[in-house]
TIPA-779168 format. One record per residue (C-alpha): x, y, z. Coordinates in steps of 0.25 Angstrom, whole numbers, plus 2048, in hexadecimal, padded with zeros to 3 digits. Layout:
! TIPA-779168
XYZ;...
! end
This chain:
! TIPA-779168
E3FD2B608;E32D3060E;E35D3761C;E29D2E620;E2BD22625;E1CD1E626;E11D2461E;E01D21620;DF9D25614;DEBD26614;DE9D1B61C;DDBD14621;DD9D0A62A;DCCD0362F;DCACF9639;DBFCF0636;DB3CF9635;DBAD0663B;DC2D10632;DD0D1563B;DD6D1B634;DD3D27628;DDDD2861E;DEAD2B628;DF4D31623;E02D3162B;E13D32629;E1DD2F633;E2AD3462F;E37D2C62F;E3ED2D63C;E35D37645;E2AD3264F;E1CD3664A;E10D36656;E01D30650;DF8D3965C;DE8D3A65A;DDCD36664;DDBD28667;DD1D2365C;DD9D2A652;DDED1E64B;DEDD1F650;DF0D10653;DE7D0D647;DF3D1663F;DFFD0C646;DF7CFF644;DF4D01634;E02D07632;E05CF8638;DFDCF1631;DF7CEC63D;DE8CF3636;DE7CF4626;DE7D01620;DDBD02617;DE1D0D610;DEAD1660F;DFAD1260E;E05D11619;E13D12614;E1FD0F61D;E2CD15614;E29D10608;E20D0460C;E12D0160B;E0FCFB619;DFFCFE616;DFCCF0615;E06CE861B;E05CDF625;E0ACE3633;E19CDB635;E1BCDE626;E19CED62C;E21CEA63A;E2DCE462F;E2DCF1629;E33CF7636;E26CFC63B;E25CF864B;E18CFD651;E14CFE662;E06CFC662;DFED0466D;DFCCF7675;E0ACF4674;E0ACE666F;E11CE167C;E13CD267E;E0FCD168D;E12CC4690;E21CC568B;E2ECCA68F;E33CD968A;E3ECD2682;E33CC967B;E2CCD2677;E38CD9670;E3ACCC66B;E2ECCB664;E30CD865D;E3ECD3658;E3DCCC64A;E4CCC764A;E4CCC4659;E49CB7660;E4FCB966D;E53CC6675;E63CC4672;E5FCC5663;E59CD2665;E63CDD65F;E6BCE366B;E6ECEE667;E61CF3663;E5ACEC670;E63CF6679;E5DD03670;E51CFD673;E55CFC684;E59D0A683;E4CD0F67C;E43D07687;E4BD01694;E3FCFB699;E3FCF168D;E4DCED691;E4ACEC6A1;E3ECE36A0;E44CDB694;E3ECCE69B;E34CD26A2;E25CD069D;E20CDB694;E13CDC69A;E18CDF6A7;E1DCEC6A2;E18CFA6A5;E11D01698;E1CD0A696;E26CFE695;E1DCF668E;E1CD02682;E2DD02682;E2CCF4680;E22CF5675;E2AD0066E;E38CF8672;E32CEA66B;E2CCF365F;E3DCF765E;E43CEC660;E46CEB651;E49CF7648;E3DCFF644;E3CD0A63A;E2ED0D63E;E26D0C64E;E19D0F650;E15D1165D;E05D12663;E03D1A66F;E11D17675;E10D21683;E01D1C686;E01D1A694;E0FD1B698;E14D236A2;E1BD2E69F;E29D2B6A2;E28D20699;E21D29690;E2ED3168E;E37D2468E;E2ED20682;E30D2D67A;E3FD2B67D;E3FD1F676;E37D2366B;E42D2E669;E4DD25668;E46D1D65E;E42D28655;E51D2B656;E56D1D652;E4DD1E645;E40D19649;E34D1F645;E2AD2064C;E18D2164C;E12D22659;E04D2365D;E02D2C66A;DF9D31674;E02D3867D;E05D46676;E0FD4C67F;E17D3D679;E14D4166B;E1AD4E66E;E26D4A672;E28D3F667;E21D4265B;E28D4864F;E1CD47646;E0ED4564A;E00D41645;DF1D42649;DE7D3A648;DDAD3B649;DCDD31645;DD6D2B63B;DDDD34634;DECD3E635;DE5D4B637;DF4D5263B;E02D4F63B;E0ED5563C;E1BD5A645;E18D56653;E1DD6065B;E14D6A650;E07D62658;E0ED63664;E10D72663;E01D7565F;DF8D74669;DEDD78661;DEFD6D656;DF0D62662;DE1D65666;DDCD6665A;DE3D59655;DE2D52663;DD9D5866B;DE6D5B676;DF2D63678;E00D5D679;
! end
């Protein structure tokens, strides 16, 4: 078995007349959480949204342990046990926390046939999601509104979470509450792909990391390798963690 869990070979993407990405080449390995960093432009969300089908590679190969997943259709991909928390979070503001939670459960049509036990890891993880259980989600702050988004993308078992800027505007309390919960998942099994801003975040949590930059890997390696060489950072990034 590959120590990858998710591989991008080569792969292009073009929306309508623009060409995004150039040939990107990228592994996540199985069981560690790997950070997606670059300049805004670089074609990070563009990297999440092809891997989920949501934009067509138009070359290039994206294998998820031994699947093809480069032309499949996105809930063939989120079937696979590939759950993924857009930037925008995908929040349904109108309805209660529960429903959404409810809508991510496939084999759940009422809250009592959520599976308990896994719905009291989940309070653990993020308390907020259990104290505003019926309350409207958009009347939550961002910070709960992100564990709510991350909580409803975990409410089944999931093999692989892909997360988009997850800390973006949060304060940082919740900041650290979020990489708590990230830690516990990453010890439960889950892999994890997150796209960041926020370095000193990426510090903390990333085994692995990549950088992109107009399209393309151009490093990756062991985080704390990044973290440690300041010289690297700027050249790479333009800052220093």
């Amino acid at each position: 078995m590959s120590t990858n869990l998710l591989t991008l070979a080569g792969v292009h993407t073009h929306i309508g007349a623009y060409h995004i990405l150039h040939g990107v080449d990228l592994a996540v390995p199985r069981g560690a959480v790997t950070m997606l960093l670059g300049r805004n432009g670089a074609g990070k969300t563009t990297t999440l949204r092809t891997i989920m089908g949501l934009w067509q590679a138009s070359e290039g190969s994206i294998r998820f342990g031994d699947q093809d997943l480069t032309h499949r259709a996105t809930p063939a991909i989120a079937q696979m046990g590939i759950a993924y928390v857009p930037e925008n979070m995908g929040i349904f503001a109108d309805l209660s926390v529960h429903e959404n939670m409810l809508l991510a459960a496939r084999n759940a049509r009422r809250a009592a046939q959520l599976d308990a036990s896994r719905l009291q890891w989940i309070f653990g993880l993020f308390p907020a999601v259990e104290k505003f259980w019926n309350h409207p989600a958009g009347k939550l702050s961002g910070g709960q509104k992100q564990m709510l988004a991350v909580a409803r993308a975990m409410i089944e078992s999931r093999t692989l979470l892909i997360v988009d800027e997850p800390s973006k505007g949060l304060a940082p309390a919740i900041v650290n509450n979020m990489i708590d919960a990230f830690l516990e998942l990453k010890k439960s099994g889950v892999t994890i792909l997150l796209v960041e801003q926020n370095i000193q975040f990426a510090e903390r949590l990333g085994d692995t990391v990549a950088v992109m930059d107009n399209g393309r890997i151009i490093h990756a390696g062991a985080m704390q390798a990044l973290a440690q060489d300041v010289a690297l950072q700027q050249r790479l990034l333009g800052l220093s963690l």
